[in-house]
C-alpha positions in Angstrom: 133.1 95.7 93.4 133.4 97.5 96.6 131.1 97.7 99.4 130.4 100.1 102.0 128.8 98.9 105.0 127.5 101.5 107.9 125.0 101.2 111.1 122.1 103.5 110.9 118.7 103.7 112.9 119.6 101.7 116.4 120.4 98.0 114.4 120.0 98.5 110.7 123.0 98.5 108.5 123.1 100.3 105.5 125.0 99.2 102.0 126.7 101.0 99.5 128.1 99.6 96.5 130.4 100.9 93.9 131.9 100.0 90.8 135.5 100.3 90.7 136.3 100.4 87.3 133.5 103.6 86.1 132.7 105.0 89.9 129.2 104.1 89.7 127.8 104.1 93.1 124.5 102.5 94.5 122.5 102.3 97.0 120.9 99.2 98.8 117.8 100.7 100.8 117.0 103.9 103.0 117.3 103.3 106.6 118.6 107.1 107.4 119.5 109.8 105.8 122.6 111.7 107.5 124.3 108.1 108.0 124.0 107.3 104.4 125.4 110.8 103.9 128.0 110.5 106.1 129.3 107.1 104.9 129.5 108.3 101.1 131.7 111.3 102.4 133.6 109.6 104.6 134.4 107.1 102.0 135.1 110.2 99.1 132.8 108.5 97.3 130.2 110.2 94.1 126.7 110.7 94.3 124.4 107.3 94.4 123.0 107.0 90.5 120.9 104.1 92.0 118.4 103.2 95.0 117.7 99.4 95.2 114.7 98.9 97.5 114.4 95.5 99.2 111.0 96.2 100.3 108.5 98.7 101.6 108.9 98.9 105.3 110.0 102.3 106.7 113.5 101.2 107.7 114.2 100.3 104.2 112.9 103.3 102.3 112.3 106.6 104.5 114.9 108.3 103.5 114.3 107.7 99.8 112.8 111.1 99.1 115.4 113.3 101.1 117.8 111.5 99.4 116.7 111.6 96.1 116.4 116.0 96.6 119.8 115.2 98.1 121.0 113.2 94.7 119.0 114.4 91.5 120.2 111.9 89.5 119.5 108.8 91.8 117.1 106.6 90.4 114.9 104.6 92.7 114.2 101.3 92.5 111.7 99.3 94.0 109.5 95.8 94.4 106.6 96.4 91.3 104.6 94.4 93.8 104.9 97.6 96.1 105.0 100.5 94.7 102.1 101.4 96.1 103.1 101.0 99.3 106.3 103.1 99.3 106.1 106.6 99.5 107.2 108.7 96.7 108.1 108.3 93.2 109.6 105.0 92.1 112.1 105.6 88.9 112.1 101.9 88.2 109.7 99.0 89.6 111.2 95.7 89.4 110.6 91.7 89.2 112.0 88.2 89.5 114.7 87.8 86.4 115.2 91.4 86.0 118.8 93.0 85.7 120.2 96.2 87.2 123.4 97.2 86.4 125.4 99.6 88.3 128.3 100.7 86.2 129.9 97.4 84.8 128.3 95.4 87.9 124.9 94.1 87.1 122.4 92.1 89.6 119.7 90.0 89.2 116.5 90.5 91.1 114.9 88.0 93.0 111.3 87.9 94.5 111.5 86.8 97.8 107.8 86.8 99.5 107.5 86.2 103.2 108.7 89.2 105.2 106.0 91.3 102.6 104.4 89.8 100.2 106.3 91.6 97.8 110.1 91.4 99.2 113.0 91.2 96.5 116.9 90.8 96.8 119.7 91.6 94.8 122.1 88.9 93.6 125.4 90.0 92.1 126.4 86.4 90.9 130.2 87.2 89.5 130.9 89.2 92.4 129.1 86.5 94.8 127.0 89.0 96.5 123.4 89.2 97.7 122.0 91.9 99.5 118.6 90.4 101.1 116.8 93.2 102.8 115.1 91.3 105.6 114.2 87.9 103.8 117.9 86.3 105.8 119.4 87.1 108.8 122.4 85.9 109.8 121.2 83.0 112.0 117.8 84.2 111.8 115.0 85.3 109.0 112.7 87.8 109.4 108.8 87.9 110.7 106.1 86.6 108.7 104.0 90.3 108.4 103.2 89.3 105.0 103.6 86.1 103.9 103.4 82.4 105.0 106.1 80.0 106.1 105.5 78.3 102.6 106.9 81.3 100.6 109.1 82.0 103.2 111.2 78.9 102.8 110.7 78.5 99.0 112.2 82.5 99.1 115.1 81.5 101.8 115.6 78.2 99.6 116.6 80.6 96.6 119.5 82.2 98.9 120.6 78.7 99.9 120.8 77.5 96.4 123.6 80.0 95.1 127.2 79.2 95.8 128.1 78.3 99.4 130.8 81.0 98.8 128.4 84.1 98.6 128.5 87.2 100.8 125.0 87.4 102.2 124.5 90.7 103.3 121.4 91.5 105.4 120.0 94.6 107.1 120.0 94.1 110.5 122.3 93.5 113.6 120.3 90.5 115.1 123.3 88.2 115.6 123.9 87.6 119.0 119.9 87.2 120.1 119.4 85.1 117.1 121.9 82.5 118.1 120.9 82.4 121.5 117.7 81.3 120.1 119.4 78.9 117.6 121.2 77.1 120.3 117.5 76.1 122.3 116.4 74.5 119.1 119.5 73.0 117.7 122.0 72.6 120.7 123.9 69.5 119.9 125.0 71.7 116.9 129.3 72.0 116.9 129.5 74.8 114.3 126.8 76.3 115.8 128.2 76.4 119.2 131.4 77.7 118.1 129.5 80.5 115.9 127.9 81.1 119.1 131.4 82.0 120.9 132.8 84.1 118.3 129.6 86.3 117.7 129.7 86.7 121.2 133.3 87.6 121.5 132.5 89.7 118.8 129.7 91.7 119.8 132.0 92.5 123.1 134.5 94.0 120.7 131.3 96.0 119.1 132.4 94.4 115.8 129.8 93.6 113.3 128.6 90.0 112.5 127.7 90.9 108.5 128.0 89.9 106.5 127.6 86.3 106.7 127.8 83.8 103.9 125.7 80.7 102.6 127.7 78.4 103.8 128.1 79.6 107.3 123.8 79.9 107.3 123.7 76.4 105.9 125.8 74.9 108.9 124.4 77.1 111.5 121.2 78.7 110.8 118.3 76.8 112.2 115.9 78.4 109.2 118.1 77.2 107.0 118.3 73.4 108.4 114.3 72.5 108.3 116.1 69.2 106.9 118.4 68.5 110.2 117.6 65.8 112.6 118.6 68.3 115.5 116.4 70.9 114.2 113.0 69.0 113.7 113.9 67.0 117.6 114.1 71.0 118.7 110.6 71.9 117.2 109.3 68.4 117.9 108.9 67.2 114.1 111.6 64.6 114.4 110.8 62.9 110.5 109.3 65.6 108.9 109.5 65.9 105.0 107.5 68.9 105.0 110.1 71.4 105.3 108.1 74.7 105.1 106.2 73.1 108.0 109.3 72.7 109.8 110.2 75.7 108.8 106.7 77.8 110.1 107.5 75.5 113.3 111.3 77.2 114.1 109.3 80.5 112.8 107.1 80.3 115.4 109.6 79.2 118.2 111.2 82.4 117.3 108.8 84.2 117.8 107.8 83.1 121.3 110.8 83.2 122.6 
């Protein structure tokens, strides 16, 4: 499995994914047309046969349709819980359990509600893969639009469950802001001060920061650590078990920071 990864819009990143053995090339999501485009022909790559849509939002499938007059034989795939939100035809509509297979490489899709209500991501398990739309960030998650901080963490919690080991690969550039934020809620953290140093170092360097893996998030990502002493003292829930209420808590930091 190889995997092409390329900025678009002024922080998403796009994905590309091809099979090495048979060619077969997908894509994850529609942020931009020409910088899909140009990726694919930069790389000498063939013409996408899939689109795998994360979820509905604009910067996730707009370019869908000028792609698909681009590539004929792309088939679009999509959340079924929102096909009626994206615009144009959905080839495919998709659900928690189902398989896609691109070439010899085949995914399982997960529902993911939080971001939208109807928010999937797709899990190559042998290659230990996920692409997760905007469900993850790396030290981060994304807004509740849709959903509540219940569904978010149950959602987040299926991420955290596959192998520490897993490439998490997730849409946005958000890196550096998000562990800024990280550090005023968890700041005795040591990985997380030392993540904090390198993304910055790295940002400098205009390097990108995914993808990220499980692991790292589960030693660093304050959405990921409801469970952590320093995380519930930062939000003020210090002996919590609810963790999707300590998780709505850090959610709601966030967003008044």
């Amino acid at each position: 499995m190889e995997v092409l990864r390329f900025p678009a819009l002024s922080d998403n990143y796009g994905f590309a994914i091809r099979c090495a053995r048979t060619n077969a090339v997908a894509l994850v999501d529609a942020p931009e047309e020409d910088a899909i485009t140009r990726a694919l022909e930069d790389a000498k790559w063939p013409a996408p046969s899939a689109m795998l849509n994360t979820h509905w939002h604009g910067d996730h499938v707009g370019a869908n349709e000028g792609l698909r007059k681009r590539f004929p034989g792309m088939a679009v795939h999509a959340p079924k819980a929102e096909v009626g939100k994206i615009r144009g035809r959905v080839d495919v509509e998709v659900g928690e359990g189902d398989v896609v297979r691109v070439g010899d490489l085949e995914c399982e899709v997960r529902e993911t509600p939080g971001h939208t209500l109807g928010h999937v991501v797709y899990h190559f398990k042998t290659q230990e893969r996920v692409f997760v739309g905007d469900t993850l960030f790396a030290l981060g998650c994304g807004r509740l639009f849709e959903g509540t901080p219940a569904q978010m963490w149950s959602s987040i919690s299926k991420i955290l469950a596959m192998p520490d080991a897993t490439e998490v690969y997730c849409a946005h550039e958000y890196t550096l802001a998000n562990a800024k934020f990280a550090l005023s809620v968890d700041p005795t953290n040591e990985d997380l001060q030392k993540r904090a140093r390198e993304i910055e170092a790295m940002r400098a360097d205009g390097k990108p920061t995914v993808p990220t893996t499980v692991g790292l998030e589960k030693l660093t990502n304050p959405f990921c650590r409801p469970d952590s002493v320093g995380v519930q003292r930062g939000v003020n829930m210090e002996g919590s078990k609810d963790l999707a209420a300590v998780f709505g808590a850090v959610r709601a930091a966030k967003d008044n920071f």
